[in-house]
TORKOL-4160 file (C-alpha; in steps of 0.2 Angstrom, whole numbers, padded with zeros to 4 digits, m for minus):
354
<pt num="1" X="0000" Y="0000" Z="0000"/>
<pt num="2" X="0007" Y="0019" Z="m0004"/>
<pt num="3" X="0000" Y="0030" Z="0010"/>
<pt num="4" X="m0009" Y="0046" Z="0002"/>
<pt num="5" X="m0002" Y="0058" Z="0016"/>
<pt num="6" X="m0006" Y="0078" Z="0018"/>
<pt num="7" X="0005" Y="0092" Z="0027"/>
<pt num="8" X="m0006" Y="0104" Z="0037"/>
<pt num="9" X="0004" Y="0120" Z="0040"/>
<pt num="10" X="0019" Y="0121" Z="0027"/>
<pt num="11" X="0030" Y="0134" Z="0038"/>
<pt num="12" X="0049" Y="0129" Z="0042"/>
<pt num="13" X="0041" Y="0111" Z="0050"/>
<pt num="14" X="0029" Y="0105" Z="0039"/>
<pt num="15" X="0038" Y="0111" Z="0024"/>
<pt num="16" X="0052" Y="0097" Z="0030"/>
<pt num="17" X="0040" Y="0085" Z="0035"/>
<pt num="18" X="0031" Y="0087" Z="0019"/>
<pt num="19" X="0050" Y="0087" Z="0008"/>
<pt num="20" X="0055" Y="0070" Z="0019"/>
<pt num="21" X="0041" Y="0061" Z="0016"/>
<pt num="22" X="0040" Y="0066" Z="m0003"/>
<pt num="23" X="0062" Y="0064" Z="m0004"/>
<pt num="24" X="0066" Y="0052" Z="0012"/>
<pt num="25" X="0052" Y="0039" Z="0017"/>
<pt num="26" X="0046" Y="0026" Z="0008"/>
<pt num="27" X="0027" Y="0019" Z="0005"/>
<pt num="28" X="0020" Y="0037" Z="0003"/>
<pt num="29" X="0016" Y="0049" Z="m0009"/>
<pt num="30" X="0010" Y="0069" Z="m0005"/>
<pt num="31" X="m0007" Y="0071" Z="m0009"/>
<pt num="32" X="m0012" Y="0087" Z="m0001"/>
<pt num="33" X="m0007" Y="0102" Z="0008"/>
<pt num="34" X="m0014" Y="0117" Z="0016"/>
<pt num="35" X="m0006" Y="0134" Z="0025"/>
<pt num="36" X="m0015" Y="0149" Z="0028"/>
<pt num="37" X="m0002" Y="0156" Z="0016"/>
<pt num="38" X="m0006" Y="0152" Z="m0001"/>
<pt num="39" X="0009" Y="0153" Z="m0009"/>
<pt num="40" X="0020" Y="0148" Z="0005"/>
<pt num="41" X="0011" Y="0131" Z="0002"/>
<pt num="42" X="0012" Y="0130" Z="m0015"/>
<pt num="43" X="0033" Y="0134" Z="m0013"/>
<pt num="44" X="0031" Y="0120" Z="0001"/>
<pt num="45" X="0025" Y="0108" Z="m0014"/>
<pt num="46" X="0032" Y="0113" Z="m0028"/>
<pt num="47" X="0039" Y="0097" Z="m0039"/>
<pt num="48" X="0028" Y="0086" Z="m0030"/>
<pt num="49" X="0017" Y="0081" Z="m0043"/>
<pt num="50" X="0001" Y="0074" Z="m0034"/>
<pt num="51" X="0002" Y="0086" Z="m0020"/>
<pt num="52" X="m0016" Y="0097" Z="m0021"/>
<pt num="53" X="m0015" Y="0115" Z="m0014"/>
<pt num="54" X="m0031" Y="0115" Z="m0003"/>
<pt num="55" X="m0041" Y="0129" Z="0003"/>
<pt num="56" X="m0049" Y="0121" Z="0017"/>
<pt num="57" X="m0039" Y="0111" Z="0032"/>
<pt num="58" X="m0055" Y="0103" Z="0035"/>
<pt num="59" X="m0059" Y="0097" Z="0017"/>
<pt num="60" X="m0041" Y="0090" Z="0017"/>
<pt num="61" X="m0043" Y="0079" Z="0031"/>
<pt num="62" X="m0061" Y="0072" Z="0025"/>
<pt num="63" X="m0055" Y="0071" Z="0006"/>
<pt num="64" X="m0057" Y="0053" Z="0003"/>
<pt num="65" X="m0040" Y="0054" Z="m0009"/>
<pt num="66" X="m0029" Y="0056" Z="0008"/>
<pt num="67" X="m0026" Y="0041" Z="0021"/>
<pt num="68" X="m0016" Y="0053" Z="0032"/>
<pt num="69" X="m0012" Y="0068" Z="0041"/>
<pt num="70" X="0002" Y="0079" Z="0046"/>
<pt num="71" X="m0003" Y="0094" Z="0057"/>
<pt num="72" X="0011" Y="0104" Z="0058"/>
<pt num="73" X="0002" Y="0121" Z="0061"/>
<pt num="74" X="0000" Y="0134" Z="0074"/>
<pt num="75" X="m0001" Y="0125" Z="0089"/>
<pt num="76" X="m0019" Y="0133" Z="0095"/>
<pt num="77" X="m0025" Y="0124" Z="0079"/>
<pt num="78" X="m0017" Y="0107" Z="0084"/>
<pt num="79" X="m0033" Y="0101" Z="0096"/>
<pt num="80" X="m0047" Y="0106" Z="0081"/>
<pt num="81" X="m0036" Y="0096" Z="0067"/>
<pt num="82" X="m0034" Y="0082" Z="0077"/>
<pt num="83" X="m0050" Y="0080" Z="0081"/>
<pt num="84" X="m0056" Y="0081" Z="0063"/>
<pt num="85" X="m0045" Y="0067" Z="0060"/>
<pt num="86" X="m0051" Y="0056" Z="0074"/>
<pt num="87" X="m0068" Y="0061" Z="0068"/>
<pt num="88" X="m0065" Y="0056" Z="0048"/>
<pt num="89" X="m0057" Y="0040" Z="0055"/>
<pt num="90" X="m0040" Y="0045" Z="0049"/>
<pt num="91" X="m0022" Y="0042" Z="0055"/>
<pt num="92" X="m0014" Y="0059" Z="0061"/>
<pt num="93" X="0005" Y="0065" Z="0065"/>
<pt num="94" X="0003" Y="0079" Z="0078"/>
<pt num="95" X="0016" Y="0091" Z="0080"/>
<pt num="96" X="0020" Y="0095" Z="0097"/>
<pt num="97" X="0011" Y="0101" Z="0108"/>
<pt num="98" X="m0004" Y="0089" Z="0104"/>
<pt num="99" X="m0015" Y="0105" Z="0113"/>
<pt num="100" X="m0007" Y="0119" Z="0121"/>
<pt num="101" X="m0018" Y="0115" Z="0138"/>
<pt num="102" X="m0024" Y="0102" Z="0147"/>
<pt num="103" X="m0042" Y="0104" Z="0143"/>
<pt num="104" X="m0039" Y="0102" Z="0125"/>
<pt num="105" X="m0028" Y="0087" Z="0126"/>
<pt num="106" X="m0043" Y="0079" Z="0136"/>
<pt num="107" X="m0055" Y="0083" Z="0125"/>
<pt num="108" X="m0046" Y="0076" Z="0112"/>
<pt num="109" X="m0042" Y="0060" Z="0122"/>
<pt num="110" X="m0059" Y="0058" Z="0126"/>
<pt num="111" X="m0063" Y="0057" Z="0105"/>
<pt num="112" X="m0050" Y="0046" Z="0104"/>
<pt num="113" X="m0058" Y="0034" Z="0117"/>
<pt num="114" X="m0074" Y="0035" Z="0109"/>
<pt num="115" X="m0067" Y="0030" Z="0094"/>
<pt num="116" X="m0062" Y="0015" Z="0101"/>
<pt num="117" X="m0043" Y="0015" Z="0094"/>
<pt num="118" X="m0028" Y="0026" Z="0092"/>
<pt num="119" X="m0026" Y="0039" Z="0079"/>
<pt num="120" X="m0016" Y="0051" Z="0085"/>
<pt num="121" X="0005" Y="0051" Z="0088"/>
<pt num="122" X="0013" Y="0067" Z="0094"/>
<pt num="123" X="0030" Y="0071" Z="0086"/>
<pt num="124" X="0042" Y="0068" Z="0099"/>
<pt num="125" X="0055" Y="0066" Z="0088"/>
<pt num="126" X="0069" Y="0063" Z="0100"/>
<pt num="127" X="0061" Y="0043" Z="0103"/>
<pt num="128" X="0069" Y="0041" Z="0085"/>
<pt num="129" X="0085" Y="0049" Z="0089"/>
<pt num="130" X="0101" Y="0037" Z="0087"/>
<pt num="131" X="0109" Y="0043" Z="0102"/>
<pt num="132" X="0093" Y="0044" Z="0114"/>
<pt num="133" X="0089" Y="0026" Z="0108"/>
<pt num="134" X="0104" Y="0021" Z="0115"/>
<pt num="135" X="0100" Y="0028" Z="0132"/>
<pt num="136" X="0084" Y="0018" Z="0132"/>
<pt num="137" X="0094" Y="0003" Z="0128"/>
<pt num="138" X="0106" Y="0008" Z="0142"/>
<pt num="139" X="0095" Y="0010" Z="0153"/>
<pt num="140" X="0082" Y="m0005" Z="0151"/>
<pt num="141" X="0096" Y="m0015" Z="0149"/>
<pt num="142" X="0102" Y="m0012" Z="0167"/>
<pt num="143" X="0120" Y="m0007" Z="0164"/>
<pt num="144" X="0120" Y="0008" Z="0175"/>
<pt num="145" X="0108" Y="0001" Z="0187"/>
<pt num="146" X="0093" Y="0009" Z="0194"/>
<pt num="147" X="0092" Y="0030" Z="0187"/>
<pt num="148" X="0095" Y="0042" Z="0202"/>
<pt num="149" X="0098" Y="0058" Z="0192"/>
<pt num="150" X="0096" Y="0066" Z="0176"/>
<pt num="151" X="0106" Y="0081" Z="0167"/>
<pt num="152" X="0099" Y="0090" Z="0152"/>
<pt num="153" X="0105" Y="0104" Z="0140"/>
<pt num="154" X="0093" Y="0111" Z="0127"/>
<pt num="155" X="0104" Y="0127" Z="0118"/>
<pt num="156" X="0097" Y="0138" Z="0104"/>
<pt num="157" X="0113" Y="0147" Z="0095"/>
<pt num="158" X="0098" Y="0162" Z="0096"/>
<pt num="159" X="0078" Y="0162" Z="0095"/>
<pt num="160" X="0066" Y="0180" Z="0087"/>
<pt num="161" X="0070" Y="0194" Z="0099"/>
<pt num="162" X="0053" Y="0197" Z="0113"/>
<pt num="163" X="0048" Y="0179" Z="0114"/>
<pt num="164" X="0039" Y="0177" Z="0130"/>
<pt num="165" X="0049" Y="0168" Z="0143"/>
<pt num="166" X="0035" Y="0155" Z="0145"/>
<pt num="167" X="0040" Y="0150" Z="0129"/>
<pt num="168" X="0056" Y="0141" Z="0134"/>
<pt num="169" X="0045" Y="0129" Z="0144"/>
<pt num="170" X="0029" Y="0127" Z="0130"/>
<pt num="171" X="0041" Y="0126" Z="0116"/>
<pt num="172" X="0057" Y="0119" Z="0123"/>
<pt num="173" X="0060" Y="0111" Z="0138"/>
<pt num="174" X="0046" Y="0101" Z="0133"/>
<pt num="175" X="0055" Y="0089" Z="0122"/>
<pt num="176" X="0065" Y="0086" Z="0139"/>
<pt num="177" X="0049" Y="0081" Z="0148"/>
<pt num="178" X="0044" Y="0070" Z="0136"/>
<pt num="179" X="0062" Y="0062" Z="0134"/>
<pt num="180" X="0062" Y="0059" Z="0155"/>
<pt num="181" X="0046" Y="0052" Z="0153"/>
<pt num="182" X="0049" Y="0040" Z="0142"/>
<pt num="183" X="0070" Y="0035" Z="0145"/>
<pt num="184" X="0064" Y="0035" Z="0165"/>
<pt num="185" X="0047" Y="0025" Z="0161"/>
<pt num="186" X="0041" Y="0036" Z="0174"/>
<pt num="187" X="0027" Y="0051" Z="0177"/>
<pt num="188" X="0034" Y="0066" Z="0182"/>
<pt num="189" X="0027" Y="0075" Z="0199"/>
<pt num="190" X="0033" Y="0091" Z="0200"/>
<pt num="191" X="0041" Y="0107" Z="0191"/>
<pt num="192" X="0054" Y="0120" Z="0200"/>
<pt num="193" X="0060" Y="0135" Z="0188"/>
<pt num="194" X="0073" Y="0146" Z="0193"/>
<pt num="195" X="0079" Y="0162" Z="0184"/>
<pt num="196" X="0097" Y="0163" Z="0183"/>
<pt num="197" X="0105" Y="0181" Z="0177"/>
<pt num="198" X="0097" Y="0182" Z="0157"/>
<pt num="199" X="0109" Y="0183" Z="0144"/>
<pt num="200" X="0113" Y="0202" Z="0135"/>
<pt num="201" X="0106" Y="0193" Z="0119"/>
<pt num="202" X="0090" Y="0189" Z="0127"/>
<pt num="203" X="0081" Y="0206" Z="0134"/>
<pt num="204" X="0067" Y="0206" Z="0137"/>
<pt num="205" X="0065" Y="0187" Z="0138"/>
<pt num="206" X="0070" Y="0180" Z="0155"/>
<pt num="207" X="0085" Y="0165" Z="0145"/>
<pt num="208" X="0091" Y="0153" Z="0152"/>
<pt num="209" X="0080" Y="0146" Z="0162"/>
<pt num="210" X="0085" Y="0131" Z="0174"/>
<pt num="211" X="0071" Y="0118" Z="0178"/>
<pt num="212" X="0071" Y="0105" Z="0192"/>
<pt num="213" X="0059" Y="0092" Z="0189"/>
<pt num="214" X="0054" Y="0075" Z="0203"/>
<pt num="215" X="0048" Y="0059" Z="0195"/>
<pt num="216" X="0033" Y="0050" Z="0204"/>
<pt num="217" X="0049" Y="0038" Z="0208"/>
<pt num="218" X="0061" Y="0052" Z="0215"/>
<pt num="219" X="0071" Y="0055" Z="0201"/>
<pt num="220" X="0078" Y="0072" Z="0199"/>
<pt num="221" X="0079" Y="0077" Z="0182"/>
<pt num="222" X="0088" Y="0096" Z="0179"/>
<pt num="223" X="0086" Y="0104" Z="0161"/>
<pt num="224" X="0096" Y="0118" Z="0155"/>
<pt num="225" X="0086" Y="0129" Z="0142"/>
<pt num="226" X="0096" Y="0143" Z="0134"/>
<pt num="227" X="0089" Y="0152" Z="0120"/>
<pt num="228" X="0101" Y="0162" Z="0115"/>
<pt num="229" X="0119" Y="0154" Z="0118"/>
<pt num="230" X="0127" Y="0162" Z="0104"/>
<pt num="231" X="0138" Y="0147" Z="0095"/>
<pt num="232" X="0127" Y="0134" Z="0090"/>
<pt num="233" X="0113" Y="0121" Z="0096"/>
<pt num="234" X="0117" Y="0109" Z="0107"/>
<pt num="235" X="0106" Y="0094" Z="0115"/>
<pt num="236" X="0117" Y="0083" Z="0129"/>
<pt num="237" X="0110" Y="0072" Z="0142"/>
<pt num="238" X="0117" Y="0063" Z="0157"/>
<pt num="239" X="0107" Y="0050" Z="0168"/>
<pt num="240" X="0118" Y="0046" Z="0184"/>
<pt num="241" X="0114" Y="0029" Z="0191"/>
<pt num="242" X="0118" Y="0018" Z="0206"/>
<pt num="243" X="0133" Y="0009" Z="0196"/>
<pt num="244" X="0136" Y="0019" Z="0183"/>
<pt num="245" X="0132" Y="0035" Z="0172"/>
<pt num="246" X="0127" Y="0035" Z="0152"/>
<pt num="247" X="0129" Y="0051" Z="0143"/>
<pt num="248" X="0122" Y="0060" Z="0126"/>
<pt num="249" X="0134" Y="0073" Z="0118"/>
<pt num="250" X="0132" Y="0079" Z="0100"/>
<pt num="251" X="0133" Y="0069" Z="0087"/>
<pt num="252" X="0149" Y="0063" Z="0080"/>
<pt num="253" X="0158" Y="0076" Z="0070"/>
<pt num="254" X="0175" Y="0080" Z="0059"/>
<pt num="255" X="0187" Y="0086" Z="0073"/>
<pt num="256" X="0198" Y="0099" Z="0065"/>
<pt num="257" X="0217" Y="0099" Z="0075"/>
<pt num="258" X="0225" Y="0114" Z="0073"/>
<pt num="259" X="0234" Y="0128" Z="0081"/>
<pt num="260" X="0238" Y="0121" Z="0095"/>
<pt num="261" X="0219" Y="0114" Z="0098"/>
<pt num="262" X="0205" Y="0103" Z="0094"/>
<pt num="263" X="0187" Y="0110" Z="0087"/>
<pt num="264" X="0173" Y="0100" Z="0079"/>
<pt num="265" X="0157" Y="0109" Z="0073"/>
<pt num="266" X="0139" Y="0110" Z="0080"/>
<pt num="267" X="0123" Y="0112" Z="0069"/>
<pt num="268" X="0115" Y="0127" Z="0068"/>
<pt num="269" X="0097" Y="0124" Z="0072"/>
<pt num="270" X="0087" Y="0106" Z="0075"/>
<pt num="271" X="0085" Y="0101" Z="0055"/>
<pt num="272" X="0105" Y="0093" Z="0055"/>
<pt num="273" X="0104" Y="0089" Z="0071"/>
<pt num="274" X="0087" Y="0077" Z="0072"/>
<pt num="275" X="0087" Y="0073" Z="0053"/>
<pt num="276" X="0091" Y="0057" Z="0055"/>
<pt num="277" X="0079" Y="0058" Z="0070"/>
<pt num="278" X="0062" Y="0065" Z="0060"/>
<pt num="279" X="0065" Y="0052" Z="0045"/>
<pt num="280" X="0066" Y="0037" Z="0055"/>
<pt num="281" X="0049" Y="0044" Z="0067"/>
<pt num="282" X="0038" Y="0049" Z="0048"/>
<pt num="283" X="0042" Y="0031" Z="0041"/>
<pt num="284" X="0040" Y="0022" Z="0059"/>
<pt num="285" X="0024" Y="0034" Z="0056"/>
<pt num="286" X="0019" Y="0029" Z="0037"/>
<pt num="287" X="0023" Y="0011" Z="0039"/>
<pt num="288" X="0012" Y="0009" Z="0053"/>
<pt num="289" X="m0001" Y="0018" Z="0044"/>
<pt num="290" X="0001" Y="0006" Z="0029"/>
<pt num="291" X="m0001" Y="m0009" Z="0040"/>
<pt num="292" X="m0016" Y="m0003" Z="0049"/>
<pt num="293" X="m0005" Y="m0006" Z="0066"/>
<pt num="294" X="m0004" Y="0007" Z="0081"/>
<pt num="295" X="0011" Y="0016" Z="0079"/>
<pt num="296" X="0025" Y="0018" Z="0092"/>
<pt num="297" X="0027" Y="0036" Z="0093"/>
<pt num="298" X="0022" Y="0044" Z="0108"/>
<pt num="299" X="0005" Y="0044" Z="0110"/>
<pt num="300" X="m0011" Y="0055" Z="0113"/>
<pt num="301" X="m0009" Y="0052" Z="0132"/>
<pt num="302" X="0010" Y="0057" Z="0130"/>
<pt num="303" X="0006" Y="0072" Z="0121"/>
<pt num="304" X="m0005" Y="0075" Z="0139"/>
<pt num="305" X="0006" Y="0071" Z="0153"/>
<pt num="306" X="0021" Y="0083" Z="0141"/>
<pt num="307" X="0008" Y="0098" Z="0142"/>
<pt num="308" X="0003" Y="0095" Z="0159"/>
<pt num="309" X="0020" Y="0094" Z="0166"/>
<pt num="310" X="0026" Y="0110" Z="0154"/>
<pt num="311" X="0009" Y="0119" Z="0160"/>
<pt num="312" X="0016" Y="0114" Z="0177"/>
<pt num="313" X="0033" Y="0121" Z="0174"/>
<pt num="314" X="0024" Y="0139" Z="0167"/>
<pt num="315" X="0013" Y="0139" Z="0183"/>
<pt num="316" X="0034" Y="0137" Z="0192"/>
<pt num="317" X="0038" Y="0151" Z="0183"/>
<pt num="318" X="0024" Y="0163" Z="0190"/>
<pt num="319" X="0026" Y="0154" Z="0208"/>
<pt num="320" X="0045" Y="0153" Z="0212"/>
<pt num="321" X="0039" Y="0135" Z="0221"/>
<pt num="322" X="0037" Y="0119" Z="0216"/>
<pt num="323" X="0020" Y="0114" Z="0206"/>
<pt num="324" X="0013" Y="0097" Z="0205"/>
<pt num="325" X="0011" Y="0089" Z="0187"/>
<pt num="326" X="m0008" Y="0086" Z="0187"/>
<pt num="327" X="m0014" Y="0070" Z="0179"/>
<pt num="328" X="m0032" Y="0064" Z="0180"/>
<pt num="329" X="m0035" Y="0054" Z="0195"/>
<pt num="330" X="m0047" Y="0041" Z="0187"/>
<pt num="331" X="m0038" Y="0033" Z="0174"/>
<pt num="332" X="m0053" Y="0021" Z="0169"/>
<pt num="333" X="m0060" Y="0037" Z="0162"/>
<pt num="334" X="m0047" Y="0037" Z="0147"/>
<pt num="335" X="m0045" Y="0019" Z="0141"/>
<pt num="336" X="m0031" Y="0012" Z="0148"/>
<pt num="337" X="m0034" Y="m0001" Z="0137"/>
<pt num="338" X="m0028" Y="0009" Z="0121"/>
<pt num="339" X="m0012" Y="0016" Z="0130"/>
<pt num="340" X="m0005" Y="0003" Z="0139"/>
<pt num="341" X="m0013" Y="m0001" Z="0157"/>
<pt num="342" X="0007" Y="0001" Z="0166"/>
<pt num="343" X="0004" Y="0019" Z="0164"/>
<pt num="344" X="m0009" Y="0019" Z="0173"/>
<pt num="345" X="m0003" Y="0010" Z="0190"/>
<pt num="346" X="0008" Y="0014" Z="0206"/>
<pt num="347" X="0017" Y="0030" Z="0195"/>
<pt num="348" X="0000" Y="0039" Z="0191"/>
<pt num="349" X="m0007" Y="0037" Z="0206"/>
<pt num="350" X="0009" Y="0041" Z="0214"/>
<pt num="351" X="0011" Y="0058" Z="0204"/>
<pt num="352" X="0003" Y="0074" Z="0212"/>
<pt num="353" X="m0018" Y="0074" Z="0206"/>
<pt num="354" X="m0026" Y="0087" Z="0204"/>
């Protein structure tokens, strides 16, 4: 089976989404796209031959010639295209977040439920990472035993001038929730954010940003966000264990020896750095589509818990203390039976409820 997929929202991110799985992946073919810019669209699409610029996101994701949907648009549109899709009984790819609160990410659990079976994967694109997969290997293979501490950087060589500071949170250290999440097998149960001395690049944006995070287990998890570093982007982590430690730097590079010293480069933004990352998570996507499977990207409910612990970590930001991550204390009510019944033991109802 060749997939018909279409790209809604064909800025920087689904432009690439839409050029990978037109270039990169295998078993699709572009069908449709749709972007509240025309032209931009059309650019997005161009030398795709069965790629149709739609008018209407909505009649893109009904058309009967498309089997599946990317939403890679403004995040407050993420909750209303999603649950089109589960409505029209279609397959979707979700940028993150899956809703930008809480309320819209139940509601769109909720269809999914109804619906009876998963339609939804959030683009967590880090689960597809060489390097993170070998953390996970790492780690549920035992050889640093059990996880005590973790250690996360998330640098921006620089980001639009005036972005709110809540943004560091919604929009970055949210991969890192996610990530914990899924290397720790764990829910997380509280957000600190501290406000270190901001950068000269950053006025008026409060960056960096240093966040402490608690597992439901006791884990402490410390992320890094920095915006505006000035030399390149940069993603490391470190989980400390009680016999041993793994660690992520970047990828491996050229090292340039010269003048008395060492250098390597670092990529400029997330494209070079999660290429490999984002083709392996569209065909893991498209392949799962073509077999009628459930996919094993993250889900509808990890799209959740990411917004309710980065809705947490904005609500940190505001408090100066500790917040809980809420999740919803009756589990029954959001069929555990489509997202796997260990999330829904000793660590939910260990984590803070609402």
């Amino acid at each position: 089976m060749t997939v018909r997929a279409a790209v809604i929202g064909t800025g920087i991110m689904g432009a690439e989404h839409a050029r990978l799985l037109e270039r990169q992946v295998s078993g699709v073919v572009v069908t449709g796209a749709f972007d509240v810019d025309t032209e931009r669209c059309r650019q997005a699409v161009a030398g795709m031959p069965s790629a149709r610029v739609f008018s209407d996101p909505i009649e893109l994701i009904f058309d009967p010639g498309i089997d599946a949907v990317v939403i890679a648009s403004a995040d407050l549109t993420h909750e209303r295209f999603a649950l089109a899709a589960i409505a029209a009984g279609k397959p979707v790819l979700c940028e993150k977040p899956l809703a930008p609160d809480i309320a819209g990410c139940e509601r769109i659990l909720a269809a999914e439920v109804a619906a009876g079976r998963r339609l939804v994967s959030v683009g967590f694109m880090r689960r597809f990472d060489p390097g993170h997969r070998q953390l996970k290997q790492a780690l549920a293979g035992g050889d640093i035993g059990t996880a005590l501490l973790m250690h996360c950087v998330h640098r921006n060589r620089s980001a639009p001038a005036g972005q709110p500071t809540a943004s560091l949170i919604t929009g970055s250290a949210v991969h890192e929730f996610d990530a914990a999440r899924w290397l720790l097998d764990d829910e997380l149960a509280t957000v600190t954010v501290h406000r270190p001395r901001s950068s000269r690049r950053s006025s008026p944006t409060a960056d960096p940003l240093f966040l402490v995070v608690e597992s439901s287990a006791g884990v402490l998890v410390d992320i890094e966000v920095f915006l505006n570093c000035g030399y390149g982007y940069e993603v490391r982590c470190e989980v400390v264990g009680e016999d041993g430690t793994v660690f992520l730097d970047a990828p491996a590079a050229t090292a340039v020896r010269g003048a008395a010293g060492i250098s390597r480069s670092l990529a400029e933004d997330w494209r070079p750095r999660f290429a490999e990352a984002y083709r392996c998570e569209l065909q893991e996507w498209i392949d799962s589509v073509a077999a009628g499977a459930v996919s094993c990207l993250a889900s509808t409910w990890d799209g959740y818990a990411a917004t309710a612990a980065a809705q947490a970590g904005v609500a940190a930001l505001d408090s100066g203390r500790a917040e809980p991550v809420r999740l919803p204390p009756r589990p029954e009510l959001y069929g555990a039976e489509l997202y796997g019944a260990e999330l829904y033991g000793a660590k939910v109802h260990g984590a803070v409820q609402a």
